[in-house]
Short mmCIF file of the C-alpha atoms (twelve columns), coordinates in Angstrom:
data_MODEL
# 
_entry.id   MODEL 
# 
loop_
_atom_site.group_PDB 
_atom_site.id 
_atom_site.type_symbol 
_atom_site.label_atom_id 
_atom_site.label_alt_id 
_atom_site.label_comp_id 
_atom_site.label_asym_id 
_atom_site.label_seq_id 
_atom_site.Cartn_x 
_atom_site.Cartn_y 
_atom_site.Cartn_z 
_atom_site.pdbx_PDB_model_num 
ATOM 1   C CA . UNK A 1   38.149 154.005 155.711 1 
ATOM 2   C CA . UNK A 2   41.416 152.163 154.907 1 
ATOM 3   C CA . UNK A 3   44.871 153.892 156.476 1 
ATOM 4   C CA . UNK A 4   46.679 154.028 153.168 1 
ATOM 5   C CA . UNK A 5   50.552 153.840 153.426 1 
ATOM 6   C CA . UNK A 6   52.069 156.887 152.437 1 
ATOM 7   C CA . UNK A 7   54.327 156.778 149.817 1 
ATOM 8   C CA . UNK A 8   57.231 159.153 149.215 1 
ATOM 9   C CA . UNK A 9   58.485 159.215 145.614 1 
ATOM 10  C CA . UNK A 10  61.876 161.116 145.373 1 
ATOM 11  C CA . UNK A 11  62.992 161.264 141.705 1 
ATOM 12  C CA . UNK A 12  65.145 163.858 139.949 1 
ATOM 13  C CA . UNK A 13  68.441 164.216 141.132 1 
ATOM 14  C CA . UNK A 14  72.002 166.076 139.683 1 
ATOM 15  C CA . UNK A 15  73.247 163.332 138.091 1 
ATOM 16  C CA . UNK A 16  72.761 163.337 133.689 1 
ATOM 17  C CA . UNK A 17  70.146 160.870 134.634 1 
ATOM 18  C CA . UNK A 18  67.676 163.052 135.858 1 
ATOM 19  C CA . UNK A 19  65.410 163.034 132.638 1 
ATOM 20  C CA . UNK A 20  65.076 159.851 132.940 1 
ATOM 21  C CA . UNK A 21  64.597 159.640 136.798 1 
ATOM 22  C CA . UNK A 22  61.905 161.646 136.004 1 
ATOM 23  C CA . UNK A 23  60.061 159.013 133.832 1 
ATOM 24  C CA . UNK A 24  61.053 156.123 135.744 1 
ATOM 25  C CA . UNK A 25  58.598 158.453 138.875 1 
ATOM 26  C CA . UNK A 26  56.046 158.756 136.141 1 
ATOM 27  C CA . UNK A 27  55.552 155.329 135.786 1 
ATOM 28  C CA . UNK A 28  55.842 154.260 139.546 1 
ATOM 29  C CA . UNK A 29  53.753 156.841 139.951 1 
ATOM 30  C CA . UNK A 30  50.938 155.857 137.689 1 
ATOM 31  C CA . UNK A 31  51.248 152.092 138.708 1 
ATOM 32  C CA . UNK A 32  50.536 152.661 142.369 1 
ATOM 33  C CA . UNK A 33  47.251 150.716 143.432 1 
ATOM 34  C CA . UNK A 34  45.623 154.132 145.062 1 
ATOM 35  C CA . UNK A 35  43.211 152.187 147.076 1 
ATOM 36  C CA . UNK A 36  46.319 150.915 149.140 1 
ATOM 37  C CA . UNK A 37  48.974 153.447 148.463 1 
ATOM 38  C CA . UNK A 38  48.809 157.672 148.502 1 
ATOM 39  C CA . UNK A 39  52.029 158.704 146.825 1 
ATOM 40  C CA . UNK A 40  53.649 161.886 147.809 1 
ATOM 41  C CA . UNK A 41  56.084 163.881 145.100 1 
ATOM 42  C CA . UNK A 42  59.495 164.818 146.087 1 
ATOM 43  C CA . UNK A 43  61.281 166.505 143.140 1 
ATOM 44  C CA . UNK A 44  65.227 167.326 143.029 1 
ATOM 45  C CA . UNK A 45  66.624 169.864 140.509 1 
ATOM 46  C CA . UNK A 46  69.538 169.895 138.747 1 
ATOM 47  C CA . UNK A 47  71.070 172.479 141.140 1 
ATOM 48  C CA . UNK A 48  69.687 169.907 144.374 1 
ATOM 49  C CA . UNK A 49  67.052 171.678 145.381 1 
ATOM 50  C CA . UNK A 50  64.351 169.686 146.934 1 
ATOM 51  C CA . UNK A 51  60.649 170.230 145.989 1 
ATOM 52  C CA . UNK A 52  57.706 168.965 147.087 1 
ATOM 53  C CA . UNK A 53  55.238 169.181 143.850 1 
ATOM 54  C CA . UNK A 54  51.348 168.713 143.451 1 
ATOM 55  C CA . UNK A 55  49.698 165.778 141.274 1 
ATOM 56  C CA . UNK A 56  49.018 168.770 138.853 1 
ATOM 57  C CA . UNK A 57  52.627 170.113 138.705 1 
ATOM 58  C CA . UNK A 58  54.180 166.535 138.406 1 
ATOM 59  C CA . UNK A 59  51.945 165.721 135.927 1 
ATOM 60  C CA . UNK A 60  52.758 168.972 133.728 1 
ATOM 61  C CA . UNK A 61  56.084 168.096 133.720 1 
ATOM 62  C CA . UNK A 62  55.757 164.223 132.460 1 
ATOM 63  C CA . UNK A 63  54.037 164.918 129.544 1 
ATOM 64  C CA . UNK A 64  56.797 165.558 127.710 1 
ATOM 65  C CA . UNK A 65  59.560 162.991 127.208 1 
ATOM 66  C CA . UNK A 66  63.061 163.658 128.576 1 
ATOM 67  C CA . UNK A 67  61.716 166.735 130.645 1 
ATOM 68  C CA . UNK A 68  63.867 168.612 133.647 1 
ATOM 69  C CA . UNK A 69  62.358 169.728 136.884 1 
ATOM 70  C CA . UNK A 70  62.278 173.066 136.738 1 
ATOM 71  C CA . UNK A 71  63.894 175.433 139.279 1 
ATOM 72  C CA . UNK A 72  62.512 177.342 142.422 1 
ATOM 73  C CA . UNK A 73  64.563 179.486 144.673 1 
ATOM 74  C CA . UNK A 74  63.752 177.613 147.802 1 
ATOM 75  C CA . UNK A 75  64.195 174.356 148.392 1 
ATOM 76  C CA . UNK A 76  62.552 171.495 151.091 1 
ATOM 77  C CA . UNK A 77  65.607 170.042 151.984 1 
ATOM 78  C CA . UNK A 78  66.564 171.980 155.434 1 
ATOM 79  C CA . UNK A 79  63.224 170.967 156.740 1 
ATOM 80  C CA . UNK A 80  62.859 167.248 155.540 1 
ATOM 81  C CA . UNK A 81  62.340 165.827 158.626 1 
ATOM 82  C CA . UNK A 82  59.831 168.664 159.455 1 
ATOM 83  C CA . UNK A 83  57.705 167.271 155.921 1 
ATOM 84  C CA . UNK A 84  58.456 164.082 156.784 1 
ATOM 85  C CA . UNK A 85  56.606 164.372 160.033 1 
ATOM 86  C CA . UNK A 86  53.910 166.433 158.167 1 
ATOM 87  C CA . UNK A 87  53.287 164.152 155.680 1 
ATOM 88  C CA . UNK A 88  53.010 161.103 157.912 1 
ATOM 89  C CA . UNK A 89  55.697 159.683 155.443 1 
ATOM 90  C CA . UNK A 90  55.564 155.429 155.664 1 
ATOM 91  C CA . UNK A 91  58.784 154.262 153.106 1 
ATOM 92  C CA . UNK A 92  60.161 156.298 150.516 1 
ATOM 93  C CA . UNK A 93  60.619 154.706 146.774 1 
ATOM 94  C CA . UNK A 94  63.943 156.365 145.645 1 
ATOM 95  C CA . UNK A 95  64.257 156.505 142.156 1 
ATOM 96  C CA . UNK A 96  67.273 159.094 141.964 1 
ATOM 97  C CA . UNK A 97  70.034 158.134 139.394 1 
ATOM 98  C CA . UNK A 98  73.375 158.440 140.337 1 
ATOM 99  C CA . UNK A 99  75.484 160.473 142.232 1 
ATOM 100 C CA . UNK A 100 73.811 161.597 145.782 1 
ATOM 101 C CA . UNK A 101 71.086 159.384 145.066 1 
ATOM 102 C CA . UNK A 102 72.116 155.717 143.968 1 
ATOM 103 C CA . UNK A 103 75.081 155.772 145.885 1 
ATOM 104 C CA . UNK A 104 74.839 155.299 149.239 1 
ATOM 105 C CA . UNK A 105 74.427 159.095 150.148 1 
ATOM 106 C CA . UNK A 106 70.416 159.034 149.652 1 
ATOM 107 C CA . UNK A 107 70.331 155.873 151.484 1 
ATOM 108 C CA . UNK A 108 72.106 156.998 154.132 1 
ATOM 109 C CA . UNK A 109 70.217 160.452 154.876 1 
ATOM 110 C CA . UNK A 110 66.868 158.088 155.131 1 
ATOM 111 C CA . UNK A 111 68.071 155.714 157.050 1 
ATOM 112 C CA . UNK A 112 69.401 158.704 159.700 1 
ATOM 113 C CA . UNK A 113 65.677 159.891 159.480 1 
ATOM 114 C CA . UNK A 114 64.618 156.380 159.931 1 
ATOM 115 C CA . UNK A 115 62.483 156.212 157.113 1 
ATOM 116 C CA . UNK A 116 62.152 152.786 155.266 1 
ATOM 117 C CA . UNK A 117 63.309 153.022 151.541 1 
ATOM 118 C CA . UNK A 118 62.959 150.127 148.430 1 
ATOM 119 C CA . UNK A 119 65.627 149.223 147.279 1 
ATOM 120 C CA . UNK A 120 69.402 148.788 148.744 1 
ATOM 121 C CA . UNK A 121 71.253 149.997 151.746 1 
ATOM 122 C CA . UNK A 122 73.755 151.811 152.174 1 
ATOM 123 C CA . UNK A 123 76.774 150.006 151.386 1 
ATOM 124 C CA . UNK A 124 75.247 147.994 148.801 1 
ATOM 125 C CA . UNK A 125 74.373 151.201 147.040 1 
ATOM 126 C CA . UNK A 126 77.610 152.438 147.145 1 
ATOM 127 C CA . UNK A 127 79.418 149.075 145.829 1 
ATOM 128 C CA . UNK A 128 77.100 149.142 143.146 1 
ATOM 129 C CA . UNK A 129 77.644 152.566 142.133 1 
ATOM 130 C CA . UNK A 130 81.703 151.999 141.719 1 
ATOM 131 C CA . UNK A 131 82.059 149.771 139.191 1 
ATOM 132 C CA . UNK A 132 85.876 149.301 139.940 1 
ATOM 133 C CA . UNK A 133 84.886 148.261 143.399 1 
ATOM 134 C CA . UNK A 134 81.984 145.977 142.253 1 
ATOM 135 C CA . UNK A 135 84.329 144.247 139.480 1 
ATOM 136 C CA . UNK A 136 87.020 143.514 142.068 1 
ATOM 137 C CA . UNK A 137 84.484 142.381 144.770 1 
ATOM 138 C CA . UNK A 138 82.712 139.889 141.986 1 
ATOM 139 C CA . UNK A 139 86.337 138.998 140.684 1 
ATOM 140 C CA . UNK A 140 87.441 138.106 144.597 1 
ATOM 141 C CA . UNK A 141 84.205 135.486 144.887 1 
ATOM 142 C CA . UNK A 142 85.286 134.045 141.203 1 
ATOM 143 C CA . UNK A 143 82.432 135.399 139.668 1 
ATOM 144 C CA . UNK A 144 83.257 135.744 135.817 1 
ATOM 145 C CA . UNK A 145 83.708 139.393 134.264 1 
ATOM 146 C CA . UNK A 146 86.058 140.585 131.334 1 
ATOM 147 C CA . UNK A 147 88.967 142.029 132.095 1 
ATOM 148 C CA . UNK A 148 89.501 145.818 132.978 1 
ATOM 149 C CA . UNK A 149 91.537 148.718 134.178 1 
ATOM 150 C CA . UNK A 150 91.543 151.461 136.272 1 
ATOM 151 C CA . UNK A 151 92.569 155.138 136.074 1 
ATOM 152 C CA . UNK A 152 92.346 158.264 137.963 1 
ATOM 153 C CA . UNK A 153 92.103 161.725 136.594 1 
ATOM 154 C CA . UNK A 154 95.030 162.747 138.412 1 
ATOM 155 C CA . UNK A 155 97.256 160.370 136.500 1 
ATOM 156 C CA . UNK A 156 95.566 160.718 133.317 1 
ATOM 157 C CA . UNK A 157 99.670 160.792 131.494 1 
ATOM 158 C CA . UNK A 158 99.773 156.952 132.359 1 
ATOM 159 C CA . UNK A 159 97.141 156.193 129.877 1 
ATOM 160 C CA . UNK A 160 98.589 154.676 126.845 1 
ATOM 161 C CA . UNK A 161 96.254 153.850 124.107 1 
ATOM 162 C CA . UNK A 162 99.190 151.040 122.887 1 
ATOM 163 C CA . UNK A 163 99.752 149.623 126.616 1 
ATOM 164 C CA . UNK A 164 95.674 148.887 126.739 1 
ATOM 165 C CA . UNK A 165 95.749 147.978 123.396 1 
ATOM 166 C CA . UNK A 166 98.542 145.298 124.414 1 
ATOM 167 C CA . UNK A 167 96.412 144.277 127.739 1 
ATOM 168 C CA . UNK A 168 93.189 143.935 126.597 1 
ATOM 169 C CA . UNK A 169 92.946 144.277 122.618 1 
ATOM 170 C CA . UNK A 170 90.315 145.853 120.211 1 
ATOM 171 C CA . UNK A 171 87.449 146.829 120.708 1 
ATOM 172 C CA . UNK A 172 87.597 147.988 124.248 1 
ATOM 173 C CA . UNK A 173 85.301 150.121 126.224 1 
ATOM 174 C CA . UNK A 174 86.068 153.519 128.092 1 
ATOM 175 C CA . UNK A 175 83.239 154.588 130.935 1 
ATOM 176 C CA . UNK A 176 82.836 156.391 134.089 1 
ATOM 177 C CA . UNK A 177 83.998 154.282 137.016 1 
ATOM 178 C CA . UNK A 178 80.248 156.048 138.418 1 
ATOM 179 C CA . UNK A 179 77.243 156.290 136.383 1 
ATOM 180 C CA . UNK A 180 74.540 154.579 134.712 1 
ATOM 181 C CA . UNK A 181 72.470 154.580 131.318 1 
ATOM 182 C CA . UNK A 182 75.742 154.136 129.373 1 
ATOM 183 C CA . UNK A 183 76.604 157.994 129.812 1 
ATOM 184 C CA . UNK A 184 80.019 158.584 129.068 1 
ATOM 185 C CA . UNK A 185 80.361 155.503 127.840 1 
ATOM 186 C CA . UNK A 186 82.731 155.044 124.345 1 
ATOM 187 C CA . UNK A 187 83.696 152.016 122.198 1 
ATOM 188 C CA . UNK A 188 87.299 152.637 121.326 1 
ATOM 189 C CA . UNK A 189 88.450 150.460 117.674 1 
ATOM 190 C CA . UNK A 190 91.327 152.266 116.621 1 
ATOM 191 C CA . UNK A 191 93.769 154.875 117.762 1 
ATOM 192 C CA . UNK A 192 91.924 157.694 116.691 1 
ATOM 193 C CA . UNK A 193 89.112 156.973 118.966 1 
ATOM 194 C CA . UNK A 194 91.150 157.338 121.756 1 
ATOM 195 C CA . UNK A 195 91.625 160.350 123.135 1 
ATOM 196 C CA . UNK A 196 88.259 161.736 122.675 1 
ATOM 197 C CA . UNK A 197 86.691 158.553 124.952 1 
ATOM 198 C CA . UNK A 198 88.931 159.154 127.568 1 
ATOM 199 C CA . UNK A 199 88.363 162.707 128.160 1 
ATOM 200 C CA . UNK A 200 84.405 161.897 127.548 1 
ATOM 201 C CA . UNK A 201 84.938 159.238 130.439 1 
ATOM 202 C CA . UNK A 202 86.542 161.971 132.727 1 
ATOM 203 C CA . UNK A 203 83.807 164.684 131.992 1 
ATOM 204 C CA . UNK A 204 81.430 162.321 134.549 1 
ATOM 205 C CA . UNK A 205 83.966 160.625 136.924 1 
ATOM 206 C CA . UNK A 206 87.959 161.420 138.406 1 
ATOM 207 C CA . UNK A 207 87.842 157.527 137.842 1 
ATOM 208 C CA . UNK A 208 87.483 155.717 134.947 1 
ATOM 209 C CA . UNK A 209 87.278 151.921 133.546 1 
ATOM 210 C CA . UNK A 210 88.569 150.475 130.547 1 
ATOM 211 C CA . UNK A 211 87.071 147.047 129.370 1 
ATOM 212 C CA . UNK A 212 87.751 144.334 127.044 1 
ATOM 213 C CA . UNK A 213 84.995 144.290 124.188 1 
ATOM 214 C CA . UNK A 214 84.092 140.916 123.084 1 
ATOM 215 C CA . UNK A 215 81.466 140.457 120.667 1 
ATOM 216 C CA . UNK A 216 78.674 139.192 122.729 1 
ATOM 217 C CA . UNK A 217 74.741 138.760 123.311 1 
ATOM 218 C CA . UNK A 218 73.449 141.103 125.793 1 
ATOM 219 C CA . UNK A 219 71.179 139.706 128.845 1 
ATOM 220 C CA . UNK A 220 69.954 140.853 131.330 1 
ATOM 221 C CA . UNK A 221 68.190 138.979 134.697 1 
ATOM 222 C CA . UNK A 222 66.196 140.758 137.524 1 
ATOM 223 C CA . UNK A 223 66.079 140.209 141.043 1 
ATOM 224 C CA . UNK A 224 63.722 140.877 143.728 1 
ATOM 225 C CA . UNK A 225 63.801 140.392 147.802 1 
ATOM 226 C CA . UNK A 226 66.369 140.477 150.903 1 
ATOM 227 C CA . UNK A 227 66.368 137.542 152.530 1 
ATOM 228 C CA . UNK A 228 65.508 134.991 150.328 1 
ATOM 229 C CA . UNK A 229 65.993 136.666 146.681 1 
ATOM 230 C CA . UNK A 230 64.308 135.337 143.070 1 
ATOM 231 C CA . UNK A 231 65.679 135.769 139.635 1 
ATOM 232 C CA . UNK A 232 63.597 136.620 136.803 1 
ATOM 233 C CA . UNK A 233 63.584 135.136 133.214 1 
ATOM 234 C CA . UNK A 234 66.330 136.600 131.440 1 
ATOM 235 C CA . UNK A 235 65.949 139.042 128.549 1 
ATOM 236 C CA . UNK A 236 68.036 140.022 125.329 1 
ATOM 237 C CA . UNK A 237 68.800 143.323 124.319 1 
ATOM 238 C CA . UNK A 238 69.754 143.141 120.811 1 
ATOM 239 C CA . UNK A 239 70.495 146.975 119.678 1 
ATOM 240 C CA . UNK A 240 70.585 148.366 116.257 1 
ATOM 241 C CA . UNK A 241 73.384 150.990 116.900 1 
ATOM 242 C CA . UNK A 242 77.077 149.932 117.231 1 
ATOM 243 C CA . UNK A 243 76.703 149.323 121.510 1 
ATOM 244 C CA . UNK A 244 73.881 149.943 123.507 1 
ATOM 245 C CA . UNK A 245 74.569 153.391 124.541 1 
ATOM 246 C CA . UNK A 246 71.921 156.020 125.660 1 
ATOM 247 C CA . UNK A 247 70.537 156.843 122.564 1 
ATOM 248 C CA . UNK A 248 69.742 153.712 122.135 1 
ATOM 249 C CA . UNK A 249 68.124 153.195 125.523 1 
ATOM 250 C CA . UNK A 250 66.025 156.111 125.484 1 
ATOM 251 C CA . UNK A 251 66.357 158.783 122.132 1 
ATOM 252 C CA . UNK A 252 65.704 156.317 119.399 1 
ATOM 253 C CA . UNK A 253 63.009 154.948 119.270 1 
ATOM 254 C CA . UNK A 254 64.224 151.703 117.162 1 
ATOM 255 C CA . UNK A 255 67.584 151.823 119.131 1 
ATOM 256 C CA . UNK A 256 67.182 148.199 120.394 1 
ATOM 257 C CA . UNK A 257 65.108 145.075 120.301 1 
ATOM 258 C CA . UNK A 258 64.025 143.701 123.587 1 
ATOM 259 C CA . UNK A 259 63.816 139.612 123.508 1 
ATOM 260 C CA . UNK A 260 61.781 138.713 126.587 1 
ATOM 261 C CA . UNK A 261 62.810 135.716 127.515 1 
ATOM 262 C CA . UNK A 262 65.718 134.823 125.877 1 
ATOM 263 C CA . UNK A 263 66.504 132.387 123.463 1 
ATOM 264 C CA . UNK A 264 68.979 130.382 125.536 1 
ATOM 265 C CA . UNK A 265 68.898 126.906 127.029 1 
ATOM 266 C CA . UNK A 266 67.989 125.686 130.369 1 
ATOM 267 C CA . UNK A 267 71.482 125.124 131.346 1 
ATOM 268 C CA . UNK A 268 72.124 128.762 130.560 1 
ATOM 269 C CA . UNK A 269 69.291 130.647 132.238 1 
ATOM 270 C CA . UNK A 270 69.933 128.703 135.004 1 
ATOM 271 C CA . UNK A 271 73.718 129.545 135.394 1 
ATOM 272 C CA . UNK A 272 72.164 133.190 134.936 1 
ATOM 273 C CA . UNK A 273 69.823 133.229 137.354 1 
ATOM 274 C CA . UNK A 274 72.426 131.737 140.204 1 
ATOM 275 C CA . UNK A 275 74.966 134.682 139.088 1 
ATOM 276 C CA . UNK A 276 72.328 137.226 139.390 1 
ATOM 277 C CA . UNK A 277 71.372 136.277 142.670 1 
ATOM 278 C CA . UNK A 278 74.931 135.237 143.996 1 
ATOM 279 C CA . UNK A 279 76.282 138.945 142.368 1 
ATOM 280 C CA . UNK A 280 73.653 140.029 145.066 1 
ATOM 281 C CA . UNK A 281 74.706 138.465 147.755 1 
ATOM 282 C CA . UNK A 282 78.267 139.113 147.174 1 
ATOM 283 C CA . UNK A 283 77.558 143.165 146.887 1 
ATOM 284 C CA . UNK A 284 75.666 143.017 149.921 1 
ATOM 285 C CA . UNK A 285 72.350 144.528 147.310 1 
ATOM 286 C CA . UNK A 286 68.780 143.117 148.879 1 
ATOM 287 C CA . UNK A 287 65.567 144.702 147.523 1 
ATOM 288 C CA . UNK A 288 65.891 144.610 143.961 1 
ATOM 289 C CA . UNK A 289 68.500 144.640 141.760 1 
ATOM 290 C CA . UNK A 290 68.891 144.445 137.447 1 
ATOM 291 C CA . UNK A 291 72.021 142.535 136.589 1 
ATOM 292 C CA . UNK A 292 73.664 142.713 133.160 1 
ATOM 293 C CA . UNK A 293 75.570 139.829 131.559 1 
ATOM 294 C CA . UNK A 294 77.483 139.133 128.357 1 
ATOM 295 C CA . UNK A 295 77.629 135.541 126.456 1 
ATOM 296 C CA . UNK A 296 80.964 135.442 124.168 1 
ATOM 297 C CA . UNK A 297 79.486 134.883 120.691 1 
ATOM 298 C CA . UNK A 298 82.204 132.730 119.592 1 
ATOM 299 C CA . UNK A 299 83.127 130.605 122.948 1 
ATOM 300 C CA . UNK A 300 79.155 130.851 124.692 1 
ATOM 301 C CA . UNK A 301 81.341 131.887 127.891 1 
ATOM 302 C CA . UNK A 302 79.628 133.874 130.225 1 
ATOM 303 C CA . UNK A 303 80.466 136.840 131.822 1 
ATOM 304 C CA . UNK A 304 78.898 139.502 134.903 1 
ATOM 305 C CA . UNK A 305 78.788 142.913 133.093 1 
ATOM 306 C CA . UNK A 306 77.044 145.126 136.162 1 
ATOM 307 C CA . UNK A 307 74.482 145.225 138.575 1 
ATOM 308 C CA . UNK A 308 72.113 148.406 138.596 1 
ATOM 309 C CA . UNK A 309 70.562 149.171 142.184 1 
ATOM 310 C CA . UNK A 310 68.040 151.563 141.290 1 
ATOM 311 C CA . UNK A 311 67.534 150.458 137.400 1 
ATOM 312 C CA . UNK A 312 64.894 151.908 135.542 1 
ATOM 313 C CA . UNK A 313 61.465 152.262 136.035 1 
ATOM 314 C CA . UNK A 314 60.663 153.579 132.245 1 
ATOM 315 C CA . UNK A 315 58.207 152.313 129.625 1 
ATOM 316 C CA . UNK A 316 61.449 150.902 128.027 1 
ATOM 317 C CA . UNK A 317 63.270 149.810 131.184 1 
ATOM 318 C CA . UNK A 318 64.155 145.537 131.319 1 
ATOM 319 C CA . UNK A 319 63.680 145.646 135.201 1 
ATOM 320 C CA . UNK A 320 59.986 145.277 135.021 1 
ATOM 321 C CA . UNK A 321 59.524 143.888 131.704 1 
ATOM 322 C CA . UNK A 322 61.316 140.705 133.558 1 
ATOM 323 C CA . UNK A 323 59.081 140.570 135.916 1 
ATOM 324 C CA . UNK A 324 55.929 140.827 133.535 1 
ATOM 325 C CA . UNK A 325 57.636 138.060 131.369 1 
ATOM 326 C CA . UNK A 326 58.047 136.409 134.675 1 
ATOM 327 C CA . UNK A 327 54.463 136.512 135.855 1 
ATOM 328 C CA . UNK A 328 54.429 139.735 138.286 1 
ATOM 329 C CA . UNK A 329 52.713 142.467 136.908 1 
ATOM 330 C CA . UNK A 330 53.973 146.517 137.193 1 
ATOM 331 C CA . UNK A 331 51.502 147.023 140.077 1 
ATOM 332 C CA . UNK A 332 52.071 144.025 141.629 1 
ATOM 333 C CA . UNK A 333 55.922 144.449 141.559 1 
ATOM 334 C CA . UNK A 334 55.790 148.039 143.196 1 
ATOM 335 C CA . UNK A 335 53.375 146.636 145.646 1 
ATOM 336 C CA . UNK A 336 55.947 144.017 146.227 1 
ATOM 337 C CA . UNK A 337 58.768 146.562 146.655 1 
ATOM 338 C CA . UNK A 338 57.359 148.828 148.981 1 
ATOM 339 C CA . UNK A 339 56.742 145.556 151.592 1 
ATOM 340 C CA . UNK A 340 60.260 144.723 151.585 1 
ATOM 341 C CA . UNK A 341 60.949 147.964 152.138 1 
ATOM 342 C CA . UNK A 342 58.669 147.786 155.587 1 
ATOM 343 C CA . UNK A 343 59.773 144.685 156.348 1 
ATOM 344 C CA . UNK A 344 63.503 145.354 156.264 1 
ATOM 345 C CA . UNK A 345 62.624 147.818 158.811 1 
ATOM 346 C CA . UNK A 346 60.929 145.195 161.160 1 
ATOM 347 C CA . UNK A 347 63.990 142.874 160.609 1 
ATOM 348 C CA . UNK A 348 66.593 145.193 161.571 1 
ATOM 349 C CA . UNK A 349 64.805 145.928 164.992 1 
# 
């Protein structure tokens, strides 16, 4: 008999990510060599309660797209570490979206239970989660991003659609300082636009950013490891609606075109590759990492959009379509994953 490691897959989550949390598990989930790995199901609700769920029950609830845990009055939470213990847990894959689960918090309440997780620590999980934080940490190592601003809820009067307009032009973009899978996220062209993407912006964050929109190619590169980190190819999302927003991503199903690789030259995938990992290294994010760039259509300039610490896991997602294009398969890169996850562990001894 081989001792399998035991694999704890926590998915869900409060955030307006859950759905697809959900299918990101599915996947991992399904991908999973079973002669080397026995997954274990942790489930959060929208309310936060913590669920441990059967193969049966999980797999009830993935066979519909965009489906919601559904609610129990208990919840595991109070005796984790009890289940933990129980279940002879080895490393955790997180897969939690958002708030209290891609920012730090999650990280953090493993890491006091010392159980090894994929993905990245704390503080790089919470830097990558704040995009105001991550833009001014990339700005300070003269990484290249377009130019922004900042507001708080609180002082939501000083927000003048002319002042912005002055600062960074048309088309600009209004989002969620925290948040991911482009909720919240508006393109503002005119006046009229205005007021409705700011209070959109403010429904999911107290802090919000507004961008300068260039017309650009979208790419993005994915990268994999903690001490010495690799960059995938890098990949074109060319979308058929006015900005790759979540509908695109995940409702329609023409919403976007996927070009895997892209059509760039060396020179350029190589620029992209060093970003991706430098971004990294700068935001203090080991494990694995999807990091989102823009190339000016008119100048070829090219700029850091974002880096995504827990990105998607989906049938759509670009995080493990790089790797395919790249020569790891899906098994092979969750197999990958979960060993960097023990060996961080073993390092930090």
């Amino acid at each position: 008999m081989i001792n399998k490691t035991r694999v704890g897959i926590i998915f869900g989550g409060q955030s307006p990510e859950h759905e697809i949390s959900i299918q990101s598990a599915k996947n991992v989930y399904e991908a999973l060599d079973k002669s080397r790995y026995e997954p274990i199901l942790i489930g959060i609700s929208k309310s936060g309660k913590w669920l441990a769920l059967s193969a049966t029950e999980f797999n009830k609830i993935v066979s519909s797209p965009l489906q919601a845990l559904q609610e129990k009055k208990s919840s595991l939470l109070p005796y984790f570490s009890e289940y933990i213990r129980d279940q002879k847990l080895d490393v955790v894959f997180p897969l939690v979206h958002g708030e209290n689960g891609e920012d730090g918090t999650l990280q953090g309440f493993l890491k006091i239970l010392s159980i090894p997780f994929v993905g990245a620590g704390v503080l790089g999980s919470a830097i990558g989660m704040d995009k105001d934080v991550m833009k001014r940490l990339l700005r300070d190592a003269s990484i290249p991003i377009v130019k922004f601003l900042v507001f708080y809820k609180k002082n939501r009067e000083n927000i003048n659609f002319i002042k912005i307009k002055t600062e960074l032009g048309l088309p600009f973009f209004v989002k969620p300082a925290n948040g991911g899978s482009s909720v919240g996220v508006s393109k503002v062209s005119k006046m009229s636009d205005f007021a409705e993407a700011v209070n959109n912006a403010f429904e999911y964050d107290r802090k919000i950013l507004i961008e300068q929109g260039i017309d650009a190619r979208e790419i993005e590169c994915s990268v994999l490891g903690t001490r010495e980190r690799v960059a995938s190819v890098p990949g074109e999302i060319i979308p058929s609606h006015e900005f790759y927003d979540y509908d695109a991503k995940y409702v329609d199903e023409v919403g976007a075109r996927l070009e895997i690789p892209a059509k760039l030259t060396t020179e350029q995938v190589k620029d992209i590759q060093e970003l991706a990992i430098g971004a990294c290294e700068v935001l203090c994010i080991d494990g694995m990492a999807r990091v989102d760039f823009f190339i000016d259509q008119r100048t070829d300039k090219l700029y850091l959009n974002e880096v995504n610490t827990i990105p998607g896991f989906t049938t759509v997602s670009m995080y493990p379509k790089l790797w395919e294009a790249s020569g790891i398969s899906y098994e092979e890169l969750i197999s990958r994953l979960i060993m960097l996850a023990l060996e961080r562990r073993l390092i930090s001894r």
